[in-house]
N, C-alpha and C positions, 0 to 999 in steps of 0.2 A: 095350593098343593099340600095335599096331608102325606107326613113324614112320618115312619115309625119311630127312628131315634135318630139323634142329633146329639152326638159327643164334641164339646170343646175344648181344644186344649190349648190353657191362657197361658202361653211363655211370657219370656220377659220381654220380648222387643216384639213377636207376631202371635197373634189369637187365630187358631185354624178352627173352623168347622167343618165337620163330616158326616155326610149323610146317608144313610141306612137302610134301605129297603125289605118288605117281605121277609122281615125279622124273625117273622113266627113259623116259616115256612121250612123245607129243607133247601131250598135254592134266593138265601137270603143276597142283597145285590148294596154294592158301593155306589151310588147316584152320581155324586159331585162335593165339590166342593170348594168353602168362600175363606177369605184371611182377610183380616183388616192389622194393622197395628193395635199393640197392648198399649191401653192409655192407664198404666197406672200413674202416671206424671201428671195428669188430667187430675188424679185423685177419683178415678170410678173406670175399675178395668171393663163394666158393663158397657161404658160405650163402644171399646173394642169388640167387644163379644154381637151387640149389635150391629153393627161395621159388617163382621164377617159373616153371621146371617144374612145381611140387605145385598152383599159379596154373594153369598151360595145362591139367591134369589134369581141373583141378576146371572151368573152363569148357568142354573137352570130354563133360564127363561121362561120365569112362570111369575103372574101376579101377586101373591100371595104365599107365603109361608107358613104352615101351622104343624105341632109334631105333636107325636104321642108322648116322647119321653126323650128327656136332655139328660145326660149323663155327663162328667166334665174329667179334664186334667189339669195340672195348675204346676208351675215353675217361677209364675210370675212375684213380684215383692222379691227375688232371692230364692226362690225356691223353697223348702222343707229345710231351715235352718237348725242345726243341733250341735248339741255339745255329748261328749260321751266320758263317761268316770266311772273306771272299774279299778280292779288289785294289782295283779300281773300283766305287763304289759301284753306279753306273747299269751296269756290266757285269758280270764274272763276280758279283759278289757278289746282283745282282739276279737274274741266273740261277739262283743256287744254292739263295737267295728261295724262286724259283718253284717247285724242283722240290722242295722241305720241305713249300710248303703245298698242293700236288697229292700228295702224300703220302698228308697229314692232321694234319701235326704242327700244334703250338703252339711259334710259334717265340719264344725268351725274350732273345735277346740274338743283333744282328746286327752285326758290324765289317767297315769297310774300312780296309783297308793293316795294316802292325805292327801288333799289340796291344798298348795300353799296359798300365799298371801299373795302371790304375783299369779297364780291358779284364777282366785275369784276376783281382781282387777278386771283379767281378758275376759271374764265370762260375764260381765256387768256389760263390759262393753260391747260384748257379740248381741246380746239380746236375742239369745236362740226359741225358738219356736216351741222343741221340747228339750229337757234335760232328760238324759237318760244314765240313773246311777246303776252301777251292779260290781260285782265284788264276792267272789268267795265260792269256793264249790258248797254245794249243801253240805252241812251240817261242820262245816270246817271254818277259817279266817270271819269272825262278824264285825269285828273294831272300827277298818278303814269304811265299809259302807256305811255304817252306821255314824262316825265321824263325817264323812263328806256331806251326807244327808241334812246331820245337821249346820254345817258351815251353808250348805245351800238354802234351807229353810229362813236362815238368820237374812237373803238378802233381798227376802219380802218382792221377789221378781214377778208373780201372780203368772208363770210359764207351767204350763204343763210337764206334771214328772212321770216316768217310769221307773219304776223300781224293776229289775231283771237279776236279782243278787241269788245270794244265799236265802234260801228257805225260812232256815230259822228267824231271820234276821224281819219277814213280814210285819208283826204285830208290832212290831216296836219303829219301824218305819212308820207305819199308820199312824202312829201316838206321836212320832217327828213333828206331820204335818197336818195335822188334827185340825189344830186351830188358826191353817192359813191357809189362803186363797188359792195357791197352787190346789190344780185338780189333780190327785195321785192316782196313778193306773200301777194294779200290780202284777205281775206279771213271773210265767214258770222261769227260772235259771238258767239264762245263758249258754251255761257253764256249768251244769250238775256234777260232773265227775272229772277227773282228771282224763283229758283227749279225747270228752264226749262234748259235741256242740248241740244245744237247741236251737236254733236263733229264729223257728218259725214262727212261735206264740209270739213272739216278741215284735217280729218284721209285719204280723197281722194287725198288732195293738198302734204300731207309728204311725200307718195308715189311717186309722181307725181315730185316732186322735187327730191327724194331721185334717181328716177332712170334719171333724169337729171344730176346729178351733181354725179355719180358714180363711176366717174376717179379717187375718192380718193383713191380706190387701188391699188395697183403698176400694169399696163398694164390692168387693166379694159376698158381703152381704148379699145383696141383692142377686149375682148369680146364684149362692146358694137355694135363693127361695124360688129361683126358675127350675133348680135341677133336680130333676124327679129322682134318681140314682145317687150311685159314690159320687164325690172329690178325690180322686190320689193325685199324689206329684208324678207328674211324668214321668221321669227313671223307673219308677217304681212301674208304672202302668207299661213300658215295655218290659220288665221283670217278667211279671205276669203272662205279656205276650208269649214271650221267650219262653215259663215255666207250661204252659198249655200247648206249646209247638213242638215242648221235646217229649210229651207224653206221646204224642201221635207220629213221629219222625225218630227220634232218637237223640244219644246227647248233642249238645251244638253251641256253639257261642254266638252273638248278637253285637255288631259294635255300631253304635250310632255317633257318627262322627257329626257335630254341631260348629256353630259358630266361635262357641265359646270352651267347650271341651268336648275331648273323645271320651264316649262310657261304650265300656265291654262288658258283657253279661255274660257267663256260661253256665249252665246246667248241665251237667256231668258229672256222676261218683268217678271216672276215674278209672283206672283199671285195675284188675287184681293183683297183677305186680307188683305195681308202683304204689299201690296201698300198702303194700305187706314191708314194705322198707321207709313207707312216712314217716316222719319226726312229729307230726301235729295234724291236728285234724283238720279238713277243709268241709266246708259246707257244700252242699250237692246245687246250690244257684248261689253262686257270687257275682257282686258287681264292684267292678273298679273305674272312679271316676278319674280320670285327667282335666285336669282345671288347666296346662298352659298349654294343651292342643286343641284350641280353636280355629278351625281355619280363617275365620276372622277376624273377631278382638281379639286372640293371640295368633295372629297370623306372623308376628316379629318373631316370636320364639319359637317356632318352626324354621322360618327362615332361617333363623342362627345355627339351629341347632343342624339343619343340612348344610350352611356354609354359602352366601352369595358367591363364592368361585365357581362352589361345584354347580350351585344349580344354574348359572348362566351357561356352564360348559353342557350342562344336561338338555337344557332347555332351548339355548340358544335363542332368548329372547332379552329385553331392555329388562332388567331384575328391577333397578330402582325404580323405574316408570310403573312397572309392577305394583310394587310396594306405595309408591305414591299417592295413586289412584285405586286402590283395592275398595272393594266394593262386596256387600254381602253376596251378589247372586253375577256372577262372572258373564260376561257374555260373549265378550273376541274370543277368536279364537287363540290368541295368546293368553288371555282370561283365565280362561278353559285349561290350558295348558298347567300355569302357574296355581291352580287351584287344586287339582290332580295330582301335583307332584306334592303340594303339603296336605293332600289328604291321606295319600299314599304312608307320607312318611309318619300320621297322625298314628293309621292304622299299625304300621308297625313296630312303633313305639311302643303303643298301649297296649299291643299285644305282648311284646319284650317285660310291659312291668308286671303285667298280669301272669305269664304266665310260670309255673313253679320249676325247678331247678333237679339236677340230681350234684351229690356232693360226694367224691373221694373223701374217707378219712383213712389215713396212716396209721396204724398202730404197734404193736407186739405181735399179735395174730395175722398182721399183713394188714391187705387192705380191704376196706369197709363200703359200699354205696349207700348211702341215705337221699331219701326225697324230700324237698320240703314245697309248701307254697299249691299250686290248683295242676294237677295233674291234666292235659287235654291231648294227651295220643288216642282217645276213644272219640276224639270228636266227627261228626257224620257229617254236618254243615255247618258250613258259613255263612251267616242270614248280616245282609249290610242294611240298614234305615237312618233315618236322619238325612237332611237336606243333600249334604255333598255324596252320599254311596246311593241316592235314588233317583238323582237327578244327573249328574256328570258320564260322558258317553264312555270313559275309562272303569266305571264303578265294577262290574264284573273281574275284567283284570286286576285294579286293585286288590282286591279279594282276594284273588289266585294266586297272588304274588307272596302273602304268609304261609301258603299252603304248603306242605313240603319241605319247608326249608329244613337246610343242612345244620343240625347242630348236637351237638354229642353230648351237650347236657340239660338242654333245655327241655322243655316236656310239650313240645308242640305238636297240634294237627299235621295226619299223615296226609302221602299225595294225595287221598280216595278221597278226602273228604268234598263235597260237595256244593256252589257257591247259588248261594237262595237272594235276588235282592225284592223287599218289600217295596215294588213299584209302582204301589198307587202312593205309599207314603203314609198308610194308617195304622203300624204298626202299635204306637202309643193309645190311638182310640180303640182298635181292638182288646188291648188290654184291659182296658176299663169294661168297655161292655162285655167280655170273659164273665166279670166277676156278675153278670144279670144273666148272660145268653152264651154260655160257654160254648155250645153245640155250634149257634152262627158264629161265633168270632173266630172258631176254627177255620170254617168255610172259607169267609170272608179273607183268610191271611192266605189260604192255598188258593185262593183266586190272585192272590196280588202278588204271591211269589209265584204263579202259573205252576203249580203243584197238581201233578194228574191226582 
């Protein structure tokens, strides 16, 4: 059987493939799809990748497999490991933040100002994928970037850099790293002016490098030389989704709830009110990753964090026996239950850290309102993906359940807003093929959140 396109996306523990049809057409089609296990422990994630091909094969029921063009995602090795080192925390350095985790990175080590000596210990030891230095509105602060640069240059790591700084500061960065192995990507500021963010050159170039230098997983080599298209990190490739879904629908947030964490994405400016009283500026797609809401490998810290009292009184079933036996893909219906109620709570956490605040201040003049953080009272839908909101027969409810809620200073989606789940589950593969076939990946995504 001849395929148009065949996206894989290599996580850390499953390699999914996804298949494509009549790509070129106006009524392009989801066929099927195969998962095998990531063998990067094998030391060659390619035999995963073939797993889940001979997987899409055999649930097609066709002899033979052949495509026109393989496109990929990748999480696997650790994901997009990075470090980030800017001036101010709450400014450039938070910019530079933002545009790592709209990426899709996993960010491992964040500094503002000099790096000390206990700074480049943890950064030898992370061994991140790319460094990303930046520092200084244009034409203002040059010292700190230009000191970190070269504290980083001295530890001879051969990692890909970004510079994202001050303007001025270009030519004399190039001259840093002139004569070392690090490949330097330069890049527009962050941070150009005081409450103005750039962070899109920047979130295009980590991509960009990221699927350059992807060998860091064992036999990535060789998928790269099967895939006719990009490499992004998965966060990143639902990003994407997310940014193509709110041009054609409106603003919306995306929260893929995983084994191993919840990540929320929203695309939204916000509203004009709540602009007009910000403290700082937010970017129009944020993503906020949660590393200990996994329903999974952090399925303890869920637990805790709702209280074994309360969820046996909730649930009314064996919690420890729960906990005992937890398993990635739940299937009793007590499973079912238990898995539900820490995605539930996944969800409303991540939305609680994500979402921005309003603040009383007291003064001489009386009282004052300030906003700070991602304003989402304009949000239109709630789009759930990721294993537990596309798969679990609660996932819809779930959803509904942040919708609304009561709180007088929080900046959350109103009742109207609207609950989308990506139910064939290719949310992260349409994002990739966006950046080839934007036209079909649209299609494709309101076919699978049943969008007239």
């Amino acid at each position: 059987m001849k395929i148009n396109v065949l996206v894989a996306e290599i996580g850390s523990t499953t390699t999914v493939v996804n298949a494509f049809q009549d790509i070129h057409t106006p009524c392009p089609k989801f066929i099927g799809q195969g998962q095998f296990p990531t063998t990067v422990f094998e030391g060659d994630v390619n035999i995963g990748l073939q797993g889940a091909i001979e997987s899409l094969r055999t649930n097609l029921g066709v002899d033979k497999i052949e495509y026109d063009e393989m496109l990929a995602t990748s999480s696997a090795a650790g994901g997009l490991k990075m470090t980030v080192h800017g001036l101010v925390y709450d400014m450039t350095v938070r910019a530079a933040k933002e545009a790592a985790l709209g990426a899709g990175a996993i960010i491992h080590k964040i500094t503002a100002g000099k790096l000390k000596r206990t700074d480049i210990k943890q950064l030898t030891e992370v061994k991140p994928n790319i460094i990303l230095i930046a520092g200084g509105v244009d034409y203002g602060e040059c010292d700190t970037a230009i000191y970190n640069a070269e504290r980083i240059a001295e530890l001879n790591l051969q990692t890909p850099i970004i510079y994202a700084g001050n303007i001025e500061n270009q030519e004399e960065i190039k001259e840093i790293f002139k004569d070392k192995e690090n490949k330097l990507y330069i890049v527009e500021n962050v941070y150009p002016k005081i409450d103005q963010l750039n962070i899109e050159p920047t979130r295009e170039v980590i991509q960009d490098v990221f699927e350059e230098h992807i060998i860091h997983a064992p036999g990535m080599q060789k998928v790269k030389e099967m895939v006719n298209g990009p490499i992004i990190p998965t966060p990143g490739a639902v990003m994407e989704a997310s940014k193509l879904l709110k041009e054609e629908l409106g603003d919306l947030i995306t929260f893929d709830v995983g084994g191993a964490t919840t990540d929320l994405h929203s695309v939204t400016e916000g509203s004009e009110e709540i602009n007009r009283i910000l403290i700082s500026p937010e970017p129009l797609a944020k993503r906020t990753v949660e590393g200990d809401l996994g329903v999974y490998v952090n399925m303890l810290n869920i637990v805790e964090k709702i209280g074994r009292d309360k969820l046996l009184q909730q649930l009314d079933i064996n919690i420890e026996e729960m906990i005992e036996t937890h398993k990635p893909i739940p299937e009793t219906k007590d499973e079912i239950k238990f898995v539900e109620r820490l995605t539930q709570e996944a969800v409303s956490v991540a939305l609680e850290r994500h979402v921005g605040k309003l603040r009383h201040l007291y003064g001489p003049g009386g009282k004052t309102t300030i906003a700070e953080g991602k304003d989402l009272s304009n949000i239109k839908y709630v789009v759930g993906t990721g294993g537990a909101l596309t798969r679990l027969p609660k996932r819809v409810e779930i959803l509904k359940s942040v919708v609304g809620k009561n709180s007088d200073n929080m900046l959350l989606p109103t009742e109207g807003a609207k609950v989308l789940i990506d139910n064939d589950y290719i949310m992260a593969s349409l994002g990739v093929l966006s950046k080839r076939y934007p036209e079909a990946a649209l299609s494709l995504m309101k076919q699978s959140m049943e969008i007239d």
